[in-house]
PDBQT receptor file of N, H, CA, C and O in Angstrom, charges set to zero:
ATOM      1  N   UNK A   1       2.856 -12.357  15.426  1.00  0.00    +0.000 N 
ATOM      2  CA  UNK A   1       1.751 -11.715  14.727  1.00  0.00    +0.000 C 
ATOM      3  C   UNK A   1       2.025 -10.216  14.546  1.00  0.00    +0.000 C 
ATOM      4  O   UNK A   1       1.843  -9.601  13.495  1.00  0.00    +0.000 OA
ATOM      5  N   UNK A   2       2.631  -9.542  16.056  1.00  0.00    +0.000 N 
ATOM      6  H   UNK A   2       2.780 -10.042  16.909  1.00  0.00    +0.000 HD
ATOM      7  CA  UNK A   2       2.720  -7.962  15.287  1.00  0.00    +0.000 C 
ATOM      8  C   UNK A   2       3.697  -7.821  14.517  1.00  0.00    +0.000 C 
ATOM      9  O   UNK A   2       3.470  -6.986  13.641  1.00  0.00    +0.000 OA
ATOM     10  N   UNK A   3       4.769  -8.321  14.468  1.00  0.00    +0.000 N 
ATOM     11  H   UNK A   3       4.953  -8.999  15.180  1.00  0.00    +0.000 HD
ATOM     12  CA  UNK A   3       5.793  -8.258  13.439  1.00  0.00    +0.000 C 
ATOM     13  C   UNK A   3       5.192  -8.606  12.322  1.00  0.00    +0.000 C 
ATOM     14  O   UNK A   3       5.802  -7.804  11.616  1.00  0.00    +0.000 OA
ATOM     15  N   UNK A   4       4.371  -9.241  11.454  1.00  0.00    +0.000 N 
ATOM     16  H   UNK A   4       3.875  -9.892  12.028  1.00  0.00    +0.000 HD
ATOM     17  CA  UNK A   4       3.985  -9.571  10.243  1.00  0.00    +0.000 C 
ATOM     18  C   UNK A   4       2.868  -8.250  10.081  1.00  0.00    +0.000 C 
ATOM     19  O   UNK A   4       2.622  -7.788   8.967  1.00  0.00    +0.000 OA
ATOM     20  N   UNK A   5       2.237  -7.716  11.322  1.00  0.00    +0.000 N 
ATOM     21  H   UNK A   5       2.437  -8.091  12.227  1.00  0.00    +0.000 HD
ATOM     22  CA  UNK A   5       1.878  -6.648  10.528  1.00  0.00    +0.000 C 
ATOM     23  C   UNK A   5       2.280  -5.679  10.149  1.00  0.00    +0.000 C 
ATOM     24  O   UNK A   5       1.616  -4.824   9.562  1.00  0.00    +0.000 OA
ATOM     25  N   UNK A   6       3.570  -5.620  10.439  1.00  0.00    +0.000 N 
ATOM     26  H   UNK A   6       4.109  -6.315  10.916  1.00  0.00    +0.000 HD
ATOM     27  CA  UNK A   6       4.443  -4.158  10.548  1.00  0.00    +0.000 C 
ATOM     28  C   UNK A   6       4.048  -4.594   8.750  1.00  0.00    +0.000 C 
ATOM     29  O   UNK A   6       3.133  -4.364   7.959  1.00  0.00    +0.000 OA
ATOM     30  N   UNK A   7       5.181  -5.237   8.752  1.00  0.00    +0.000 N 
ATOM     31  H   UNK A   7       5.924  -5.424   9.394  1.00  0.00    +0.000 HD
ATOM     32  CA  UNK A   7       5.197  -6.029   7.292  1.00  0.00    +0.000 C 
ATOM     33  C   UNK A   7       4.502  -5.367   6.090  1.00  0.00    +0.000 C 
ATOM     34  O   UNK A   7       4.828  -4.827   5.033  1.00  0.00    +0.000 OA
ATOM     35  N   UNK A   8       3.110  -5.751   6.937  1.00  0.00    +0.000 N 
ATOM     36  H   UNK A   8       2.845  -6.190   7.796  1.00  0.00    +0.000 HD
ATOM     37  CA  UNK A   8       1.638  -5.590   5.821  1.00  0.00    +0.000 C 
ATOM     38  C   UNK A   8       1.508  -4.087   5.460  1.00  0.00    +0.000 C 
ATOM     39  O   UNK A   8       1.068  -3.831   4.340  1.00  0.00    +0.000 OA
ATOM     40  N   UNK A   9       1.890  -2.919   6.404  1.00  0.00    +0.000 N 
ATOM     41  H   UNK A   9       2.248  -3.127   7.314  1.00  0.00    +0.000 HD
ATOM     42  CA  UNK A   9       1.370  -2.028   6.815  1.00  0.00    +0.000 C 
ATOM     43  C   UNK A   9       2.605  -0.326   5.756  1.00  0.00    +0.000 C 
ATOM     44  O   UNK A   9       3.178   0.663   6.216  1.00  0.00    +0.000 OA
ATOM     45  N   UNK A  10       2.456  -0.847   4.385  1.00  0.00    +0.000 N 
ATOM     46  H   UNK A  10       1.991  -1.649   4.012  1.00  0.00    +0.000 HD
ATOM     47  CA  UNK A  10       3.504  -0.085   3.870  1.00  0.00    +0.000 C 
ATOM     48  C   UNK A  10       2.549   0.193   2.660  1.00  0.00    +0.000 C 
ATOM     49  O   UNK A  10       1.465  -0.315   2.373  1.00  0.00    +0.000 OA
ATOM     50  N   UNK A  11       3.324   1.199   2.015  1.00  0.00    +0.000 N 
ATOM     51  H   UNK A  11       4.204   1.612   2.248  1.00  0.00    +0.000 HD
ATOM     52  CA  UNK A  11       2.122   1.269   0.623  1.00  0.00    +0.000 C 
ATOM     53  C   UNK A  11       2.937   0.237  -0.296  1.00  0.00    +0.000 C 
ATOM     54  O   UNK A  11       4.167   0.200  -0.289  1.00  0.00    +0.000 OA
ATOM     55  N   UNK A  12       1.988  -0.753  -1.233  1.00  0.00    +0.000 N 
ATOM     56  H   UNK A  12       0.989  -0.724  -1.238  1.00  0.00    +0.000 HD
ATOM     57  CA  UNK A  12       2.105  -1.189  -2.226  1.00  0.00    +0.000 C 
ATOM     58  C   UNK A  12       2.932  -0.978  -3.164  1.00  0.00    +0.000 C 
ATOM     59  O   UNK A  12       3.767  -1.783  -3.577  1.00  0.00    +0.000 OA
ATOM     60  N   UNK A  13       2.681   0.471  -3.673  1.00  0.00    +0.000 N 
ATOM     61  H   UNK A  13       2.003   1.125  -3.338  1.00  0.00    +0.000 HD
ATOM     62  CA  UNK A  13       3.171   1.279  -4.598  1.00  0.00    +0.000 C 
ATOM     63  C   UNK A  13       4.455   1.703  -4.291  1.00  0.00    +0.000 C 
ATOM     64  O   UNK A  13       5.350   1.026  -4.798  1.00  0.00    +0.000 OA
ATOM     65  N   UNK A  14       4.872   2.870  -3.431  1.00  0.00    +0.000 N 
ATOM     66  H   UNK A  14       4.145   3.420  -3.019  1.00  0.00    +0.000 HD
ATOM     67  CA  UNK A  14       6.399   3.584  -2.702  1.00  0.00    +0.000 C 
ATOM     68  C   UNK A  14       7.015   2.527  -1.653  1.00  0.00    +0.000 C 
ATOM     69  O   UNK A  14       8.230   2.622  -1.477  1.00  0.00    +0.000 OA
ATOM     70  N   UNK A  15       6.364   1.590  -0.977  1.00  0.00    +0.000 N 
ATOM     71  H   UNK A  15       5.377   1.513  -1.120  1.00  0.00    +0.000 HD
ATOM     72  CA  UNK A  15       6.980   0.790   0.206  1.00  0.00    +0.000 C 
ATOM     73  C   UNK A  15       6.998   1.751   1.630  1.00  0.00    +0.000 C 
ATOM     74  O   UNK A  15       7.187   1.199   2.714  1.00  0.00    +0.000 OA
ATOM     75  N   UNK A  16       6.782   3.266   1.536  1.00  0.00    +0.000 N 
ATOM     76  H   UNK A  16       6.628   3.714   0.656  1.00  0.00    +0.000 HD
ATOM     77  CA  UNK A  16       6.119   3.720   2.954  1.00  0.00    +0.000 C 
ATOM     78  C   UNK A  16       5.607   3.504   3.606  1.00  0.00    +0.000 C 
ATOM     79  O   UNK A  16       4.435   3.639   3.255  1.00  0.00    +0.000 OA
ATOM     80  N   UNK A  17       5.723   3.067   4.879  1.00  0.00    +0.000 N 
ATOM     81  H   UNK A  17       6.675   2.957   5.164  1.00  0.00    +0.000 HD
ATOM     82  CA  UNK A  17       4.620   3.326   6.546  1.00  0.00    +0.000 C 
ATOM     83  C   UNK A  17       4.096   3.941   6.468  1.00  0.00    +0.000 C 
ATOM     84  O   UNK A  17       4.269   5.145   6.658  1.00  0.00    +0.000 OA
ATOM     85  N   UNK A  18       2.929   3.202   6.050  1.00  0.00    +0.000 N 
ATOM     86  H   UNK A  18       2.789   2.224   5.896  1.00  0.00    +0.000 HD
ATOM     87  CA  UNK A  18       1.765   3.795   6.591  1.00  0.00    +0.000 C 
ATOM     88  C   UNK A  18       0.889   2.829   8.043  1.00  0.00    +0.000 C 
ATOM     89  O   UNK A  18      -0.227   2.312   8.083  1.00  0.00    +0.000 OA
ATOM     90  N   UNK A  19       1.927   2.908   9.018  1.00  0.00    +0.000 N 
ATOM     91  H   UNK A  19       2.834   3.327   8.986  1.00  0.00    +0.000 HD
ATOM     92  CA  UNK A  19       1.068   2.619  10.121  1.00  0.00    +0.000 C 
ATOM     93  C   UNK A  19       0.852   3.697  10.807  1.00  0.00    +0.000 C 
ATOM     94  O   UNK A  19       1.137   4.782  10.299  1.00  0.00    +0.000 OA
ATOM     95  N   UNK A  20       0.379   3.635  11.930  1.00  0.00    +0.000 N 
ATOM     96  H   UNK A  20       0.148   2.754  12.342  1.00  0.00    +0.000 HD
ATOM     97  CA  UNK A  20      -0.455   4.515  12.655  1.00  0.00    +0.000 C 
ATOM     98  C   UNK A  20       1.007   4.864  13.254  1.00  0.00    +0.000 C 
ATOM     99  O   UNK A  20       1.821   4.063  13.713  1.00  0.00    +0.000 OA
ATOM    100  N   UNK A  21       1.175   6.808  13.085  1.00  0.00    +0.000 N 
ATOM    101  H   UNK A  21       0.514   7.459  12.712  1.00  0.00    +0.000 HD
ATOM    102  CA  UNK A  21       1.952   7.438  13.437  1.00  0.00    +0.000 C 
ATOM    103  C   UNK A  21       2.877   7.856  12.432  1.00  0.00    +0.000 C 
ATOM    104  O   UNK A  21       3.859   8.541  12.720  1.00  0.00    +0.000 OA
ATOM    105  N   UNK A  22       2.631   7.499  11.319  1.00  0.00    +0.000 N 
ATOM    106  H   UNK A  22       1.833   6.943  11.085  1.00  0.00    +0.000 HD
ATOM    107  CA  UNK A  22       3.538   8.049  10.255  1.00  0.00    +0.000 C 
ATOM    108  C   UNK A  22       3.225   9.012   9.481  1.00  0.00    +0.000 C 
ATOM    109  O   UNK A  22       4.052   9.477   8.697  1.00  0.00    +0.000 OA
ATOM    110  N   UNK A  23       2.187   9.393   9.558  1.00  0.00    +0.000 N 
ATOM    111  H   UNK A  23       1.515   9.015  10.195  1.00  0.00    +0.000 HD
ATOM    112  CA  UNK A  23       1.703  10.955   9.342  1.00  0.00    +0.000 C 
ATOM    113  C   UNK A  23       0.754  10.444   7.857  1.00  0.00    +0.000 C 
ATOM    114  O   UNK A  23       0.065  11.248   7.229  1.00  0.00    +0.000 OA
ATOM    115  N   UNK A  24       0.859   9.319   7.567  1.00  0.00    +0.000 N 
ATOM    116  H   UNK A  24       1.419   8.666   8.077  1.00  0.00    +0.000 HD
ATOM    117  CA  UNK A  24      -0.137   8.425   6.200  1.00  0.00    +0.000 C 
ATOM    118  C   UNK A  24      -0.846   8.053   6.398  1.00  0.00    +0.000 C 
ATOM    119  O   UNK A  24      -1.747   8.000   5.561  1.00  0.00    +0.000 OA
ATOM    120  N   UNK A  25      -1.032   7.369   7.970  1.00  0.00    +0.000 N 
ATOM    121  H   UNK A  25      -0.300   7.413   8.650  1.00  0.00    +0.000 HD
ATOM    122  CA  UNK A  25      -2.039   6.314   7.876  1.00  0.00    +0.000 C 
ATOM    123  C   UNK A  25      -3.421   7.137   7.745  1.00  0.00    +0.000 C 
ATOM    124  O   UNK A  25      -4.126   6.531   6.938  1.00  0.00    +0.000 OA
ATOM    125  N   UNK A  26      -4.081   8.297   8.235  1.00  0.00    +0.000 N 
ATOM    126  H   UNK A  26      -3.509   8.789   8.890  1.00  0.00    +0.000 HD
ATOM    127  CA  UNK A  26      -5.407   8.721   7.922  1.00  0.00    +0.000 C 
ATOM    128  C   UNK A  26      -5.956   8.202   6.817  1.00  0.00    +0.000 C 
ATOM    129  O   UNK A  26      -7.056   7.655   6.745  1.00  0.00    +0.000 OA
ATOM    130  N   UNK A  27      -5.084   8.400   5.849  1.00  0.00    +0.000 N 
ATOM    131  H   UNK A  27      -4.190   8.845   5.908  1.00  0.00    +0.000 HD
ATOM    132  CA  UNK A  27      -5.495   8.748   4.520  1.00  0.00    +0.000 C 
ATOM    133  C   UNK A  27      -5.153   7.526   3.516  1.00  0.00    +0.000 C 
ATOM    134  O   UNK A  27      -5.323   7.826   2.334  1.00  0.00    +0.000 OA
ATOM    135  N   UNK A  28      -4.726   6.270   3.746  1.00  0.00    +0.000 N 
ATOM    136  H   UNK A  28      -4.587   6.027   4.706  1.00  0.00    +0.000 HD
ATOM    137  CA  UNK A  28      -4.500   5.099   3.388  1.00  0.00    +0.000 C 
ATOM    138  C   UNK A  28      -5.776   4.800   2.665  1.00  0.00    +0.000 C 
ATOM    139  O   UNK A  28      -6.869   5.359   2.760  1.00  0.00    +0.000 OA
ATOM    140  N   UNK A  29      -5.371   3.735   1.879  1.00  0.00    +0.000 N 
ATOM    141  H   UNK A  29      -4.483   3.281   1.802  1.00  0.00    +0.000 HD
ATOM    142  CA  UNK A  29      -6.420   2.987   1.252  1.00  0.00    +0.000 C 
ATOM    143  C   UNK A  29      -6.242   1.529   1.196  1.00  0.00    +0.000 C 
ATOM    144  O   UNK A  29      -5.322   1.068   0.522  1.00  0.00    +0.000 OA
ATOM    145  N   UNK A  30      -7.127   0.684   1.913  1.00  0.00    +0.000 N 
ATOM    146  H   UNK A  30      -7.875   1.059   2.461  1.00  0.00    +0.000 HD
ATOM    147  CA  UNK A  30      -6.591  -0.772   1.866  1.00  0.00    +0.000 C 
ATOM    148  C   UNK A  30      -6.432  -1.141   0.306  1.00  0.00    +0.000 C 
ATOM    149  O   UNK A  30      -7.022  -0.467  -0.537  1.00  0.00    +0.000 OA
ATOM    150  N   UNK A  31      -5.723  -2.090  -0.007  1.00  0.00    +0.000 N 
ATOM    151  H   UNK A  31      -5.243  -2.638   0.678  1.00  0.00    +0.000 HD
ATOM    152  CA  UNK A  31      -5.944  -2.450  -0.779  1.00  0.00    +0.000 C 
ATOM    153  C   UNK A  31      -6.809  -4.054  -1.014  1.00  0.00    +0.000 C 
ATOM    154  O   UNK A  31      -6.746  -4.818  -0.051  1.00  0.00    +0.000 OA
ATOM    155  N   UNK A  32      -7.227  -4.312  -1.683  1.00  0.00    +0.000 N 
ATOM    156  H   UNK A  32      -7.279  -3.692  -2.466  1.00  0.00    +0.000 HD
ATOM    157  CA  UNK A  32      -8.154  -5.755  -1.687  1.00  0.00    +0.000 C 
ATOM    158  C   UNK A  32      -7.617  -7.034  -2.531  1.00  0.00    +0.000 C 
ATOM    159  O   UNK A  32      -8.187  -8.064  -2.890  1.00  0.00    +0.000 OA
ATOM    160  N   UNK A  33      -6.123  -6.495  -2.729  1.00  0.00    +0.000 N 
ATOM    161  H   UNK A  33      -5.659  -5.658  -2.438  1.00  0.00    +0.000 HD
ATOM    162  CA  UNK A  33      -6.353  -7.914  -3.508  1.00  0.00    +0.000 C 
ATOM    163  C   UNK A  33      -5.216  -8.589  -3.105  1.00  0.00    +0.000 C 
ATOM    164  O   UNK A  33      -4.176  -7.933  -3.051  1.00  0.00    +0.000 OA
ATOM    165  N   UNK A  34      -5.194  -9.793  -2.804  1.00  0.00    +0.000 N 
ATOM    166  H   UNK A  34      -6.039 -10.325  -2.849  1.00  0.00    +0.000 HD
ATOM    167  CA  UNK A  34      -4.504 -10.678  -1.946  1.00  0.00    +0.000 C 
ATOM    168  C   UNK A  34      -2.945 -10.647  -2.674  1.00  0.00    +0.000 C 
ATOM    169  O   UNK A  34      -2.657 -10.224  -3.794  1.00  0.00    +0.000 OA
ATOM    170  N   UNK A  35      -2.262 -11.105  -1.883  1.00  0.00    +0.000 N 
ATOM    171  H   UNK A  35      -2.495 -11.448  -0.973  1.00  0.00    +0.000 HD
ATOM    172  CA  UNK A  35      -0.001 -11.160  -1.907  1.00  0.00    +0.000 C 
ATOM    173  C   UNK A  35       0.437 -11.228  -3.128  1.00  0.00    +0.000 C 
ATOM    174  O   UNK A  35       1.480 -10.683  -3.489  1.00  0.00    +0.000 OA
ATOM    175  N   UNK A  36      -0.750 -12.286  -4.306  1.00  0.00    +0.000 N 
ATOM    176  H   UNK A  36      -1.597 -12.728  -4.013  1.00  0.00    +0.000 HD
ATOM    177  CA  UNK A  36      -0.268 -13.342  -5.326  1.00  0.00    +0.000 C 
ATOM    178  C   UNK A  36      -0.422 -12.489  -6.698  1.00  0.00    +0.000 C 
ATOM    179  O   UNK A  36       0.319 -12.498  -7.680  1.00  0.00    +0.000 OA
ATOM    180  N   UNK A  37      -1.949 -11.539  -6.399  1.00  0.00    +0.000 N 
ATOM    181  H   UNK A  37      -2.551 -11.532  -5.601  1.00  0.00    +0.000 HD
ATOM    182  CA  UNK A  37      -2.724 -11.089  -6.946  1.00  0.00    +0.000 C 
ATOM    183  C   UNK A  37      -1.945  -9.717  -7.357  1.00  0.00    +0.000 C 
ATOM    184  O   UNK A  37      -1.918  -9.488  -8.566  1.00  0.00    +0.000 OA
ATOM    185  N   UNK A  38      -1.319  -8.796  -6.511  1.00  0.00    +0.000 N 
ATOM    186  H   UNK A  38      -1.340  -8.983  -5.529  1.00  0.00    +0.000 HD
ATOM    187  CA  UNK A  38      -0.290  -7.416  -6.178  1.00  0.00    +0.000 C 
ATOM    188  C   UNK A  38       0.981  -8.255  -6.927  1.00  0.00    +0.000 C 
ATOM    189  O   UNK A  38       1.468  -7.592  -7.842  1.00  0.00    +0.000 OA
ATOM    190  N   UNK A  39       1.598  -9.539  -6.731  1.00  0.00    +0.000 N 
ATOM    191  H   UNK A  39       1.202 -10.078  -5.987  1.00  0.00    +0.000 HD
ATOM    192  CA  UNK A  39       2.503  -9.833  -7.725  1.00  0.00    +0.000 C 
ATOM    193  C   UNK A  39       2.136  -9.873  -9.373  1.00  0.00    +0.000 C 
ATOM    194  O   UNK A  39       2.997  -9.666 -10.228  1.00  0.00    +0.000 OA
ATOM    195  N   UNK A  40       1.318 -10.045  -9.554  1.00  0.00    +0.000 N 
ATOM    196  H   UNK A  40       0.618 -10.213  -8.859  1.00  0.00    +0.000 HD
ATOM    197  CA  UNK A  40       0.963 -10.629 -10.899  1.00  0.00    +0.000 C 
ATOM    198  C   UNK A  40       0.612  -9.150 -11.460  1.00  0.00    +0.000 C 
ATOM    199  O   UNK A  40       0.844  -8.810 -12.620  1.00  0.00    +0.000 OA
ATOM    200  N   UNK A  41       0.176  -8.538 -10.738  1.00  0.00    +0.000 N 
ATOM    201  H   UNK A  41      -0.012  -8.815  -9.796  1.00  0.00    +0.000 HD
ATOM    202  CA  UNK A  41      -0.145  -6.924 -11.105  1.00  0.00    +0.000 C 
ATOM    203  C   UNK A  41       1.424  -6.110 -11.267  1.00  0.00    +0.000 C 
ATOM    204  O   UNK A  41       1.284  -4.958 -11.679  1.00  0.00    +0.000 OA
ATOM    205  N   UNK A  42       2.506  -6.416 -11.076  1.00  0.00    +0.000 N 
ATOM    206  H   UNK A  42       2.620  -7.352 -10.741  1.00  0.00    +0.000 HD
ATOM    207  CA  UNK A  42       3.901  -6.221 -10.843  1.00  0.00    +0.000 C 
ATOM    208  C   UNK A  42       4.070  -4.879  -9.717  1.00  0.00    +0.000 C 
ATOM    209  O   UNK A  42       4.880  -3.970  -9.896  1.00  0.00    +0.000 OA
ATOM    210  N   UNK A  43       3.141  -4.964  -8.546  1.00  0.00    +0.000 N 
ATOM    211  H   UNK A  43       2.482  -5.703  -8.401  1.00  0.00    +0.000 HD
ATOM    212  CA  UNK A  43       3.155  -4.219  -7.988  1.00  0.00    +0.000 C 
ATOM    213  C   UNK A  43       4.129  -3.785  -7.170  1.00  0.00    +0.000 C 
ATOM    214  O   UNK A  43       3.958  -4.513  -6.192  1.00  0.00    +0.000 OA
ATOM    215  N   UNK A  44       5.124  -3.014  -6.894  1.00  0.00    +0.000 N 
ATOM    216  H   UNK A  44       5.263  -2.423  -7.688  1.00  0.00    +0.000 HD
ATOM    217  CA  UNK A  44       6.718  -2.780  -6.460  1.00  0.00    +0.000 C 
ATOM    218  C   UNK A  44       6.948  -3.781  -5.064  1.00  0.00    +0.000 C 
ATOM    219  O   UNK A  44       7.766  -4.700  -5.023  1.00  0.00    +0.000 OA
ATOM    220  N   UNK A  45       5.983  -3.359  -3.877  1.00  0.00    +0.000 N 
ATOM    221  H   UNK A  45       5.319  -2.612  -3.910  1.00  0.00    +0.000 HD
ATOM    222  CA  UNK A  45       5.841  -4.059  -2.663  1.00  0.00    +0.000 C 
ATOM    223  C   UNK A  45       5.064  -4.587  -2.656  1.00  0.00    +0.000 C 
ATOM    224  O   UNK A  45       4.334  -4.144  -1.769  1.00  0.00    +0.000 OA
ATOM    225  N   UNK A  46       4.503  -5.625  -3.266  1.00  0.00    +0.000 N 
ATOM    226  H   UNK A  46       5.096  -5.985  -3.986  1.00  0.00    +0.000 HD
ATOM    227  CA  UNK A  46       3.536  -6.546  -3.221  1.00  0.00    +0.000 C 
ATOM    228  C   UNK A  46       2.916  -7.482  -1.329  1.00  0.00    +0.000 C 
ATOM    229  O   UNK A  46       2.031  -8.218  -0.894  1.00  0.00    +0.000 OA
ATOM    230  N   UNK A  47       4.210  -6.701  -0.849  1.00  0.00    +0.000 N 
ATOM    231  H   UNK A  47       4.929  -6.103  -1.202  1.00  0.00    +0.000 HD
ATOM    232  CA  UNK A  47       4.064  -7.599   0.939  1.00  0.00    +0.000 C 
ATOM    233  C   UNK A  47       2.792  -6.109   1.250  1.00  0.00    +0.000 C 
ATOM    234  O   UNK A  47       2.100  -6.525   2.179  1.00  0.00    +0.000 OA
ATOM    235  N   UNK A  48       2.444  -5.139   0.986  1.00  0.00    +0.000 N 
ATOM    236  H   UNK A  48       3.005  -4.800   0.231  1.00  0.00    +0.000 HD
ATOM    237  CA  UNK A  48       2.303  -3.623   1.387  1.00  0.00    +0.000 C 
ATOM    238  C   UNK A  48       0.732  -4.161   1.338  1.00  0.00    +0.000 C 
ATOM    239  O   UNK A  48       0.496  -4.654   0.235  1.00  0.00    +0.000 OA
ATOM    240  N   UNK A  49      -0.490  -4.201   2.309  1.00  0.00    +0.000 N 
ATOM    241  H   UNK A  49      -0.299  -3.800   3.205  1.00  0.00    +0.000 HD
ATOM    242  CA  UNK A  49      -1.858  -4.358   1.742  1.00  0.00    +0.000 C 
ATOM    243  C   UNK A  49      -2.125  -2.950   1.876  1.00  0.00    +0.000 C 
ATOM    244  O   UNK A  49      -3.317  -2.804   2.145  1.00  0.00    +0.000 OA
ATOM    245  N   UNK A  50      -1.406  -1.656   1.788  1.00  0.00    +0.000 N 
ATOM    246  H   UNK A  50      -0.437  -1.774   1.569  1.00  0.00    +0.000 HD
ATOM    247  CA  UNK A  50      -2.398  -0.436   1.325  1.00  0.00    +0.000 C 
ATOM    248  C   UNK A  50      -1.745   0.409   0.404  1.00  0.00    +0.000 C 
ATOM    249  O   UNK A  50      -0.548   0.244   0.168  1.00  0.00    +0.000 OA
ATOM    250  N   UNK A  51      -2.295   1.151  -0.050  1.00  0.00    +0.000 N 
ATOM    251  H   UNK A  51      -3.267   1.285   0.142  1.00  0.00    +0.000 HD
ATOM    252  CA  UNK A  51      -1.950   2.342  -1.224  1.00  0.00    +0.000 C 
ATOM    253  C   UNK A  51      -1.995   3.887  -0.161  1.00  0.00    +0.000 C 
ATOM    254  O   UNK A  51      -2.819   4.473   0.542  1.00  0.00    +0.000 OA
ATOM    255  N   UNK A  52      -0.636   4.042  -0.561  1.00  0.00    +0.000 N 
ATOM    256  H   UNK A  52       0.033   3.566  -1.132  1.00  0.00    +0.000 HD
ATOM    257  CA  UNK A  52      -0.959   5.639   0.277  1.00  0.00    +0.000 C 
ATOM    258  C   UNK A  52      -1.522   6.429  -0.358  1.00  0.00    +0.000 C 
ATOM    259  O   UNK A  52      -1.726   6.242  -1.557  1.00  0.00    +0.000 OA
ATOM    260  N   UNK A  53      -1.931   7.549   0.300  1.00  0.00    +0.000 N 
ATOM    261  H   UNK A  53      -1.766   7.701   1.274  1.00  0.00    +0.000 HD
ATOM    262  CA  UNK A  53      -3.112   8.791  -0.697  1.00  0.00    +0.000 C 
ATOM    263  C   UNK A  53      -2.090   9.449  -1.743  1.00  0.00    +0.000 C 
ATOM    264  O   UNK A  53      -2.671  10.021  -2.665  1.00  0.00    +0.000 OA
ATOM    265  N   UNK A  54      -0.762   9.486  -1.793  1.00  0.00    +0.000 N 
ATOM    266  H   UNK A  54      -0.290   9.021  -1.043  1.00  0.00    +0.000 HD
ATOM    267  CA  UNK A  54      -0.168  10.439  -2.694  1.00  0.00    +0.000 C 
ATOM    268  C   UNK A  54      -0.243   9.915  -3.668  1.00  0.00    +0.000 C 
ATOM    269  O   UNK A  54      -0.487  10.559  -4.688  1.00  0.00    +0.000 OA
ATOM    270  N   UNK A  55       0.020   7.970  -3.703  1.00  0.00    +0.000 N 
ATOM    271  H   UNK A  55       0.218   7.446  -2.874  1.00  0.00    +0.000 HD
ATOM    272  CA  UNK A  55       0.262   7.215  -4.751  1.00  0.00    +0.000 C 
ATOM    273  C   UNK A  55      -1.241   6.877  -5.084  1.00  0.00    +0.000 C 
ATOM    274  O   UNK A  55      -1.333   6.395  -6.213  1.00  0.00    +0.000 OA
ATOM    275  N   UNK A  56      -2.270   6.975  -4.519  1.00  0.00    +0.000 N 
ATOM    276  H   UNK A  56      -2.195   7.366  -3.602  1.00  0.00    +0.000 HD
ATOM    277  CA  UNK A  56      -3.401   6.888  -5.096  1.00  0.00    +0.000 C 
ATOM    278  C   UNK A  56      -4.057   7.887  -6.195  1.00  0.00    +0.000 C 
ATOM    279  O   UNK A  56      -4.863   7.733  -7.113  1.00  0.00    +0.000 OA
ATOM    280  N   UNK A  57      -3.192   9.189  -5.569  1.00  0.00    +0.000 N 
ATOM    281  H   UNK A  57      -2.537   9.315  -4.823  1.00  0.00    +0.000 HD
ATOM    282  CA  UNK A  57      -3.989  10.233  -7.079  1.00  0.00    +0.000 C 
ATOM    283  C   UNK A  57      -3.170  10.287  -7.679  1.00  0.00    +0.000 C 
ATOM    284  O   UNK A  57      -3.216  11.127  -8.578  1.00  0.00    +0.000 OA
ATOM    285  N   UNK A  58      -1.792   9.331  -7.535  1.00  0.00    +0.000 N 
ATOM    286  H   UNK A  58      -1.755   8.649  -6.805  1.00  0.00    +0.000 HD
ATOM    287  CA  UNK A  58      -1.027   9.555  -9.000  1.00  0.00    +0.000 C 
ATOM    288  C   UNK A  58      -1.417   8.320  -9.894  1.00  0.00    +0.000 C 
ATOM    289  O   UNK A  58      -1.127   8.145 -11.078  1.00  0.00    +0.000 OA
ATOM    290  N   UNK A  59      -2.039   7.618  -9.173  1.00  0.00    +0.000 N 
ATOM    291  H   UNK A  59      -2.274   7.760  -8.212  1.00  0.00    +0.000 HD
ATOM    292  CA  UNK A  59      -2.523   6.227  -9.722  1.00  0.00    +0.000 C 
ATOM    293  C   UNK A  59      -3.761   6.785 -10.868  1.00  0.00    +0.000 C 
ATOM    294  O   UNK A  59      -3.956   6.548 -12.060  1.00  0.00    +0.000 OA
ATOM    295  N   UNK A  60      -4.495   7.677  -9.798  1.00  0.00    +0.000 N 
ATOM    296  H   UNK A  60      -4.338   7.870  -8.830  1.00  0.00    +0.000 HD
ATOM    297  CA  UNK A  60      -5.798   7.702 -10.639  1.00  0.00    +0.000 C 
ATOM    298  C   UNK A  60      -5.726   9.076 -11.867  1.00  0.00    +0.000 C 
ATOM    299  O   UNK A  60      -6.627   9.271 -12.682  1.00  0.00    +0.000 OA
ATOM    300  N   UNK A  61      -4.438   9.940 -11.763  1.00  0.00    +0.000 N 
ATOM    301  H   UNK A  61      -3.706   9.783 -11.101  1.00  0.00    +0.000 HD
ATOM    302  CA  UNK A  61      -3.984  11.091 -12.960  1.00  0.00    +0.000 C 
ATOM    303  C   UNK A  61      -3.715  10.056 -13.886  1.00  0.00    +0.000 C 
ATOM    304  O   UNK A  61      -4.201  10.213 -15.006  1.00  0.00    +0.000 OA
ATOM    305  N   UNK A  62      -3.050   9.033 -13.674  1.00  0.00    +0.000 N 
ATOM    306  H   UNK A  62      -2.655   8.906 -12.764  1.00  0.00    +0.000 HD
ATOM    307  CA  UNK A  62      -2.651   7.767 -14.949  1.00  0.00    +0.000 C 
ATOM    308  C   UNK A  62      -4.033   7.414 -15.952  1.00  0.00    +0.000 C 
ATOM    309  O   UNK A  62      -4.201   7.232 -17.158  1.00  0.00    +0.000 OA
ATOM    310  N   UNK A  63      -4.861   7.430 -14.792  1.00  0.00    +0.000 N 
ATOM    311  H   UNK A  63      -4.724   7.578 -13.813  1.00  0.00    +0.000 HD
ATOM    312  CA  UNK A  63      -6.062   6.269 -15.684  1.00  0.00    +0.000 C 
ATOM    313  C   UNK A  63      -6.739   7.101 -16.158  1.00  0.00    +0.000 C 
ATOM    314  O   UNK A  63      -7.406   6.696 -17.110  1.00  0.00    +0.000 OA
ATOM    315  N   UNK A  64      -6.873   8.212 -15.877  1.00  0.00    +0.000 N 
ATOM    316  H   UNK A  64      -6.331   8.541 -15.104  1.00  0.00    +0.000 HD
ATOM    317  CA  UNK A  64      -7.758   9.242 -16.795  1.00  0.00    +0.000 C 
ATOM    318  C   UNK A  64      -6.975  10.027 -17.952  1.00  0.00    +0.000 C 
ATOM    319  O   UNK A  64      -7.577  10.817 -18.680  1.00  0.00    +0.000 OA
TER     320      UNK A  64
């Protein structure tokens, strides 16, 4: 089990650690949408359930 969370525990977007101690995790953002869902979105690390904060405001400079 903790090995699969290491796994989980990367951003989506860059593939960075963001677990606790990597100087990211504060500022993480889960993400909500399930393994299949992050593939179909062509999301880079689709194994990653969070978005780090750097890749989140470059996410959100895109959409505006």
């Amino acid at each position: 089990m903790r090995r699969n969370m290491k796994n989980t525990e990367v951003c989506n977007e860059c593939g960075r650690n963001v677990n606790l101690g990597s100087g990211l995790f504060v500022n993480r953002v889960l993400d909500m949408d399930d393994r299949k869902t992050r593939k179909e979105n062509n999301k880079p690390f689709p194994k990653g359930n969070y978005i780090c904060r750097e890749c989140e405001e470059k996410l959100n400079d895109l959409r505006w």
